[in-house]
N, C-alpha and C positions, 0 to 999 in steps of 0.2 A: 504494500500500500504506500501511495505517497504521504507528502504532509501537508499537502491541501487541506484534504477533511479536519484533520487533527488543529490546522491554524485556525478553519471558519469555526471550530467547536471554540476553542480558547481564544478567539475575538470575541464570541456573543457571550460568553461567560465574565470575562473581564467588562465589558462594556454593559453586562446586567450589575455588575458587582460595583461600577460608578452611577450607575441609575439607582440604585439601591439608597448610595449614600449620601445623594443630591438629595434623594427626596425625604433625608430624616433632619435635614436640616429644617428650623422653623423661624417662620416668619417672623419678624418682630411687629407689636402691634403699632407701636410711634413712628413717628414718621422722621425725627430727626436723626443726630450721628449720632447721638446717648443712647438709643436705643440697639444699636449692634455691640454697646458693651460689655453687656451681660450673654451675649451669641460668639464675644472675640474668640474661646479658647476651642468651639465646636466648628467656626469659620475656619481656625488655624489648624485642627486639624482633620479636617475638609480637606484643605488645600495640603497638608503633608501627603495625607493617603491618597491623592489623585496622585500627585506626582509621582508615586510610589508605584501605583499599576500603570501610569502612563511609562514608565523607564522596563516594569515587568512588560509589558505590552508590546515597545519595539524591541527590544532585545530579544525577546519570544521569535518578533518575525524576522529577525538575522538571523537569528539561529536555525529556521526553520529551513531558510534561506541555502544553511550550509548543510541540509538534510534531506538524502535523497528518497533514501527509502525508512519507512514507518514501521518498526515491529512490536509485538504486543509488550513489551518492555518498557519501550520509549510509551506508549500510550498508557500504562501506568503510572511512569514517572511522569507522565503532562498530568495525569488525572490528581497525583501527588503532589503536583506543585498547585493547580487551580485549588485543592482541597483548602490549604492555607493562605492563600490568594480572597477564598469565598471569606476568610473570618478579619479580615481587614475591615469593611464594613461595621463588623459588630465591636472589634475592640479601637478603633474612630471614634463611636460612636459612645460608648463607655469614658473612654478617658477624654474627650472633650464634655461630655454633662457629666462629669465628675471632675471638672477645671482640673485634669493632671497629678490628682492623686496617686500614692504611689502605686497601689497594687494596678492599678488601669494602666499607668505609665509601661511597670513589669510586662504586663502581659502583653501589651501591644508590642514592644521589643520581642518578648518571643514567639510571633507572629511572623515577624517579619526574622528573625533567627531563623523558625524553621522552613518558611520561604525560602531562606537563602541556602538552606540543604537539599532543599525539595529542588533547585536552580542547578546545582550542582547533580547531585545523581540524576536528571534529565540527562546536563551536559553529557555528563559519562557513558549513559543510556546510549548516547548520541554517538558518543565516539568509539563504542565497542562494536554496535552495530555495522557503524560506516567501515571499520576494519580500520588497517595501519595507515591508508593514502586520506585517512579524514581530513577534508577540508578545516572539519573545528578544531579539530585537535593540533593544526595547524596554527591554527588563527589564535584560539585561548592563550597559548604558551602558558608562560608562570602565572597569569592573571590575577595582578598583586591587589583590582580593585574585588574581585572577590573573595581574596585570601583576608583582607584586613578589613573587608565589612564585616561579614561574622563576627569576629574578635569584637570590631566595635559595639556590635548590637550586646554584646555578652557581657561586654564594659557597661552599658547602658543598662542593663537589666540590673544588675548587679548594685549601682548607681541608685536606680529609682527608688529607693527605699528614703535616704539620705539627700541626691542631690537629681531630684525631678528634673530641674532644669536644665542639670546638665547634660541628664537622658536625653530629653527632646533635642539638645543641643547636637549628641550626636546621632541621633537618626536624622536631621536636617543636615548634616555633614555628611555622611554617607548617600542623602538622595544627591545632593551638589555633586560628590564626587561622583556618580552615573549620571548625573545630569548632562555631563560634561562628555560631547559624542564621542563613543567607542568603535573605532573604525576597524576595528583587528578582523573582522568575518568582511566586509568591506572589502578589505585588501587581498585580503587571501581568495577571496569569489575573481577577483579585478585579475590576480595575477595567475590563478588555475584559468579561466577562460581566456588569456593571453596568451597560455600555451597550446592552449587547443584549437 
């Protein structure tokens, strides 16, 4: 099988899973600025958690990109990573109307921890599959921003008990740092079609 089907399953899942979180946000009933201040911490992390599936979301379709063929493996590990993908919504949603308390803070960090396990055994999925000529396994090489995101998320969790803020600090560091375009499956696509 290719990884058509498997990208249109994991676009309409990610893109129900930012419908989800649009719509728990609530209205405020005043009409001036005073009144989104009491909505600031459910707004800010609104706008973490998009970012967070919008950076899962392209990276998803590069990756798929470097993915010829589809086996019941790899479509476990996709189905393992949307699993923890789907609970983004409800711990957003928790640790913004609970203004950043710690356990909310915790657990959204390990959300996004096992995210980024679930990201990794995909990759791997991917690359035992494709055999030794993998285009990803090519392209990933050391892949120091996935090595020291984990780490940071486990900093953070660790953190939130004590220093909430500086939890959030580093999950808004760790989105910047994937924010910031990864071209590695890019190049390695640019220059296998080069030679071919």
């Amino acid at each position: 099988m290719g990884p058509d089907r498997m990208g249109a399953f994991s676009d309409g899942v990610i893109a129900i899973l930012i419908t989800i979180m649009v719509l728990e946000l609530k209205i405020p009933r005043d009409t001036d600025l005073r009144a989104l201040v009491p909505v600031a911490p459910v707004l800010l992390t609104y706008a973490l958690s998009f970012i967070y599936l919008g950076i899962y979301w392209n990276n998803h379709h590069h990756l798929l990109l470097a993915t010829h063929r589809v086996s019941g493996g790899i479509l476990w590990a996709n189905l393992h990573l949307l699993f923890w993908l789907s609970l983004i919504p409800f711990t957003t949603a928790w640790m913004g109307e609970n203004r950043f308390a710690s356990v909310p803070t915790a657990a959204y960090g390990v959300v996004l921890l096992m995210a980024a396990v679930a990201w990794w055994i995909l990759q791997q999925r991917i690359i035992v599959t494709q055999g030794k000529a993998s285009i990803l396994r090519r392209a990933i090489g050391h892949d120091w921003k996935g090595n020291v995101s984990p780490l940071m998320y486990l900093l953070a969790i660790v953190l939130a008990a004590d220093a909430r803020w500086v939890s959030l600090g580093l999950y808004a560091l760790v989105a910047l740092l994937w924010l910031i375009p990864d071209r590695r499956i890019e190049r390695a696509l640019v220059s296998r079609h080069g030679k071919d």
